[in-house]
N, C-alpha and C positions, 0 to 999 in steps of 0.2 A: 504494500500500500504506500502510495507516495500522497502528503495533505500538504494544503497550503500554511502556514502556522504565523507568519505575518507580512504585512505590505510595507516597506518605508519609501516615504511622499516626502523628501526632503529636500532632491533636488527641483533646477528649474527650468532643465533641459533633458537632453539626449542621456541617458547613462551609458557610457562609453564604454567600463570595465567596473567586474568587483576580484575582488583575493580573499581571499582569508587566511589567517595567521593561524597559530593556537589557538588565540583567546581573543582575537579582533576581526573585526571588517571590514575592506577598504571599497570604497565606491569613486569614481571621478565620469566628469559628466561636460558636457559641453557648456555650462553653465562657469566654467576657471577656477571651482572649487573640486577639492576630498573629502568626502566626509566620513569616518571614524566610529563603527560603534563595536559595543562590549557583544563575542561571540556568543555570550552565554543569552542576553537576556535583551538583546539588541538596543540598550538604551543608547542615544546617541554620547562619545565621551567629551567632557567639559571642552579637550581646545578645539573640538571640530565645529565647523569646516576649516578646514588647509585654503589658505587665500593668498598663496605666492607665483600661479602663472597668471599670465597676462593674456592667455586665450583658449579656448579646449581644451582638455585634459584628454586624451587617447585613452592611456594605460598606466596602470600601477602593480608593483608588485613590491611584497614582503623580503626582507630577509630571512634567511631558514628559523634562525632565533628571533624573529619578528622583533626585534629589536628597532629597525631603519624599514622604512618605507619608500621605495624610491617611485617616480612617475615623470611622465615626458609630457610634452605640450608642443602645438603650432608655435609657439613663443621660440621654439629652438631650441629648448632647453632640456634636461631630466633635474632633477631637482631628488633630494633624499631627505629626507623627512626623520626626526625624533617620536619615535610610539611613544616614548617618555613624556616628553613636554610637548610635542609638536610644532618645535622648532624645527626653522631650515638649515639641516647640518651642513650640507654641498648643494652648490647649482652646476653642474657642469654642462657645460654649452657646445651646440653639436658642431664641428666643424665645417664651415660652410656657412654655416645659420640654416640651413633647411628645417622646415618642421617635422618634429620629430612625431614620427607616430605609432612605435614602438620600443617596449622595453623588457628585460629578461634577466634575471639576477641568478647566476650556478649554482647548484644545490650547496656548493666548499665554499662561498658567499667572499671566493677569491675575484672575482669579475663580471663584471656587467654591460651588457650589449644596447648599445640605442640603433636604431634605423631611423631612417630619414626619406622623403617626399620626394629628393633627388636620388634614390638610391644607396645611398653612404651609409656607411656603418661603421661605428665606434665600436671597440675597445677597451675598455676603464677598469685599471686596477680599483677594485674596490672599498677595499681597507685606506688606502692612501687617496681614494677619488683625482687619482693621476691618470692622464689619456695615455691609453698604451700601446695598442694601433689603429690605424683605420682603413677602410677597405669599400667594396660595393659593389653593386650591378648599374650602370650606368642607365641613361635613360628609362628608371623605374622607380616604383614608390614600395619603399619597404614596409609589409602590414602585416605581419608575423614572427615572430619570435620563441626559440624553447631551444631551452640545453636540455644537455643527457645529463641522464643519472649522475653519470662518471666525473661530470663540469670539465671535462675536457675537448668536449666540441659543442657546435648548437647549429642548429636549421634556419632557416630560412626561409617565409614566404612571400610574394611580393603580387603586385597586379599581373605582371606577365604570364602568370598561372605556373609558376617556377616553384621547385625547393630545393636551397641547397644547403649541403654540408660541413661547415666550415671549421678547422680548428681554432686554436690559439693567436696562432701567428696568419690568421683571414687567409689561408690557403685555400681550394676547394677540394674536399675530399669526394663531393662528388654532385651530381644535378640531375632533379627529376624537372624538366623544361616543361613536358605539360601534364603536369597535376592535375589542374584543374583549370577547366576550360574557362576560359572570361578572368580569371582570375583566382589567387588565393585569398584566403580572409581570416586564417587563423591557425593553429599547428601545436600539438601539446606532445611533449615525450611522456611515454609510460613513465615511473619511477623505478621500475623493477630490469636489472639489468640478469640477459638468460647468456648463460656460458656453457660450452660442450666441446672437447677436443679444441682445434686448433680455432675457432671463433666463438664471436661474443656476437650476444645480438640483442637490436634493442625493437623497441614495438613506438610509433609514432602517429597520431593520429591527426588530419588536417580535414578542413572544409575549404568549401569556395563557391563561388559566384555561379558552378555547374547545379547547385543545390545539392551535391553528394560531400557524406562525411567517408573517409576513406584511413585506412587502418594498413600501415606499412611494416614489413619487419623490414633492419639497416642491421645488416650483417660485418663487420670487422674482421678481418681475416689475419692471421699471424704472419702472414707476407705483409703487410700493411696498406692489403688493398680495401675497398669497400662494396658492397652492393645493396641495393634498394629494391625490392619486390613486396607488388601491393595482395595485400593477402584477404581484404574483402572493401568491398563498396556498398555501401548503406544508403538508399535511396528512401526515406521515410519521411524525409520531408518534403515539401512542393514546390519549396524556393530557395532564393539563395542561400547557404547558411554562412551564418558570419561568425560564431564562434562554437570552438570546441574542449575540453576540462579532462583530463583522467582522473578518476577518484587517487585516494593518496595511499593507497594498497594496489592502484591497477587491475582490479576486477568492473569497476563503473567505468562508462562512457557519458556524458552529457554534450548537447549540440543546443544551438536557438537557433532562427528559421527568420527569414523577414515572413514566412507566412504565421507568424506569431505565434510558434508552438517551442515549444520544449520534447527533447525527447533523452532520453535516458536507458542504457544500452548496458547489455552484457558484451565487457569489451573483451574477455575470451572464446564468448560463440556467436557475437555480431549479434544478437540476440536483443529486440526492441521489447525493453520493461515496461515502461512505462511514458505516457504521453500527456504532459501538463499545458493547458490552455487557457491560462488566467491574464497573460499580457492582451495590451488592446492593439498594440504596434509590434515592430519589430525587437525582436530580440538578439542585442548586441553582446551581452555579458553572459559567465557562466564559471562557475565554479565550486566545488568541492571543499566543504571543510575537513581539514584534518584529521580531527580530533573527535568527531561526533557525523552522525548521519545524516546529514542537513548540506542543501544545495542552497546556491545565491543564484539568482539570475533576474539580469537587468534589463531594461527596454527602452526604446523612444519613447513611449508613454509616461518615463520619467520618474518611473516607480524600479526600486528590486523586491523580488519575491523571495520569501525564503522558506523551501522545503523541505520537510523530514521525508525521510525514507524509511519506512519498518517493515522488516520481514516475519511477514505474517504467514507464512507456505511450510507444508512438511516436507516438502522435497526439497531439490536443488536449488536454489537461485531464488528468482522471486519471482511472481507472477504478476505479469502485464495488467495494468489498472489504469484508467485516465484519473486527472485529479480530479473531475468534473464529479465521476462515479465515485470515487473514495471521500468527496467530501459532501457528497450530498447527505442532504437531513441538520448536517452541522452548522447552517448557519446560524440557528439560534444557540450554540453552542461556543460563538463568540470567537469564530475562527473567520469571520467577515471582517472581523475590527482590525485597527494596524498591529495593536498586541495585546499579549499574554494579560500583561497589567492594565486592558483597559476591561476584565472580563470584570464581570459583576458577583456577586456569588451564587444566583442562579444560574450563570453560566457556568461557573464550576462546576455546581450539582451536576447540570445536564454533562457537561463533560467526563465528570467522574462515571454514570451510568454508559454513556458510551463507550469508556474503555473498559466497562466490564469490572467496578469499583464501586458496585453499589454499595457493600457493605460501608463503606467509609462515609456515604453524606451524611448521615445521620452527628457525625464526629465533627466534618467540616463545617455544619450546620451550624451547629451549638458550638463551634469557634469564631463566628463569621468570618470565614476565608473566600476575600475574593481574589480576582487576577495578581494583585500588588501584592497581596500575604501569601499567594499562592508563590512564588516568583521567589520568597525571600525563604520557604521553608530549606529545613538545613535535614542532616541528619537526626542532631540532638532535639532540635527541635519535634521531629516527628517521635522522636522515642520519650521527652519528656513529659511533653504537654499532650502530644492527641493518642501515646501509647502508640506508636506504630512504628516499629522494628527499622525499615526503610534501605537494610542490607539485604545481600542477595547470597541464594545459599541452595546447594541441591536440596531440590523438592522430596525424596527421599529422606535426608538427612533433616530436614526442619519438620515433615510433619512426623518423624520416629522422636523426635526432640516431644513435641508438643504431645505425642500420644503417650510419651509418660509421663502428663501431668505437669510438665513446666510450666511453668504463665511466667516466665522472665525470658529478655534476650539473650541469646547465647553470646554475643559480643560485646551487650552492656550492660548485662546483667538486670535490669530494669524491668517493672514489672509488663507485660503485654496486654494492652486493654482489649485488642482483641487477634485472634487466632488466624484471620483474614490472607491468606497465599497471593502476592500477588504477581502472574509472569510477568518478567524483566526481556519484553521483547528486544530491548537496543542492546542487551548483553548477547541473548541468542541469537540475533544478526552479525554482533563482531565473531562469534564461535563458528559461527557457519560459514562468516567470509573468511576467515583463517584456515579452517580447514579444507576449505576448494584451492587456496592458495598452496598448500603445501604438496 
């Protein structure tokens, strides 16, 4: 099941791009602002919005320690940002002055790649924010960007419908000329690097202006040659697509569509999950959090969306749901509003009965727990005051617990007001994505 779980209406244009950190969110928008919120609970944070280019914002992306936030602009610039304070650490300005319209930071957070509108491409020691080379395809607009796993090389996508492979030192290791017909729009490296005998191979996925998202293995050979074959083409959407995300294990695919769709992919059997249709416009951004099962995805209509994913199947993978189907009934369930804390405490109730937690209103009742209390409960919280254990434990082992008469937690020892199981589907989605992965 994939649900919509909030809207944020903050910018005042185009949403160009979002990232996600560990624990943050980044959005940039044609409107010359960033704006900043907490991944947990989407409030937006105290210094947002970022108010230092002078025109569009393209792209942004994280440091691996989400520490530095860097982002490019028409202004010519990339600019790195403090998650700290959000202060401007570096502006480094692209050689040339062409607008820059992308940007891409190596997983060893040793260097960072800008392109530019005339084709040019920088090089930036990144600890030191020193230009280290430059490079380019001449007569082209660079609108793609993704290193490898490894951060020793990265791709390349441009208008000419090109991608290519470039080390360190802006060599080309290698060129796929037509990609994508009319043009590229976007390129994400898997994170998981597959090695066997004498080569290493990686899994690359791009869109374009064809309306196909397309899924490459980039083979490395111990001679130190390379090759590129495309290993499936994904036609699901009806239009352009403009961008594309791997999840942060490499089992997810996510795409956006100018014909306003989302779609979301088994990216080891090409395999279409799921299909989200809640933008009014095109869908420019998309992205994967880390850390937890939730997607961001942005649009002209100047809003991002952001959704959970829960696997709810007893078999393999998940099963194909539109968001439309998986959130029907819910709108009096306060999953229409922008968030969590704007839910009232009948909306709790109802929410609490839809995940199959009735036993609990009675408890959140006679707390008045709405969205904002709902938001701040903790562990302690639920074990002191409303009795509710809030750990997760084989179901074997906690109801042989309780069937000998315990009424205390086995971790806090604390008494249990009530005896209530409740399944921990976001645990049993990361168990089950783990073990297809190994």
């Amino acid at each position: 099941m994939a649900s919509l779980i909030c809207t944020l209406r903050d910018h005042q244009d185009d949403v160009n791009w979002c990232s996600f950190s560990a624990r943050l969110l980044a959005t940039c928008s044609g409107d010359k602002t960033l704006r900043i919120y907490d991944a947990h609970d989407f409030s937006e944070l105290p210094f947002s919005p970022l108010t230092g280019h002078g025109y569009s914002v393209h792209c942004c992306c994280f440091s691996p320690c989400g520490q530095f936030l860097a982002s490019c602009s028409t202004d010519a610039s990339t600019l790195v940002w403090s998650m700290v304070t959000g202060d401007i650490e570096a502006v480094l300005e692209h050689p040339g002055r062409g607008p820059v319209r992308i940007c891409a930071l190596s997983p060893d957070s040793a260097h960072l790649v800008s392109g530019a509108s005339d084709g040019t491409l920088a090089l930036w020691n990144f600890p030191s924010k020193k230009l280290s080379r430059t490079g380019g395809v001449s007569d082209t607009t660079m609108v793609a960007c993704s290193f490898s796993p490894c951060s020793q090389m990265f791709m390349t996508g441009s208008t000419y419908g090109d991608l290519r492979l470039w080390d360190l030192d802006l060599n080309h290791l290698l060129a796929e000329k037509n990609a994508h017909d009319l043009g590229v729009s976007c390129c994400s490296f898997a994170p998981s690097i597959l090695s066997g005998g004498q080569v290493v191979q990686f899994r690359l996925a791009s869109c374009g202006q064809d309306c196909h998202l397309k899924i490459w293995a980039i083979s490395k050979f111990a001679s130190g040659g390379f090759k590129m074959v495309l290993l499936h083409t994904l036609a699901g959407q009806t239009a352009p697509v403009l961008c594309c995300a791997y999840s942060s294990d490499g089992q997810l695919l996510v795409s956006g569509s100018v014909d306003k769709s989302v779609k979301v992919y088994d990216a080891n059997n090409a395999v279409l999950l799921y299909t989200l249709n809640q933008h009014e416009r095109y869908v420019t951004a998309c992205s994967f959090s880390p850390t937890s099962p939730l997607i961001a995805t942005g649009s002209m209509d100047k809003t991002v969306n952001i959704w959970r994913l829960e696997d709810r199947c007893s078999g393999h993978g998940f099963k194909e749901e539109s968001a439309e189907t998986s959130c029907k009934g819910k709108a009096t369930a306060g999953l229409s509003k922008l968030l969590v804390a704007d839910w009232s405490e009948r909306d709790v109730t109802e929410w609490l009965v839809e995940e199959g937690l009735e036993g609990l209103v009675d408890k959140f009742k006679a707390n008045n727990i709405d969205g904002t209390e709902l938001l701040s409960l903790t562990k302690e919280t639920l074990a002191s005051e409303l009795g509710i254990d809030g750990y997760s434990y084989e179901r074997e082992a906690i109801e042989s617990w309780i069937n000998t008469k315990n009424r205390s937690s086995p971790m806090t020892n604390l008494p249990l007001l009530t005896t209530l199981l409740t399944p921990n589907h976001t645990l049993k989605m990361a168990i089950s994505r783990w073990k297809t992965s190994q």
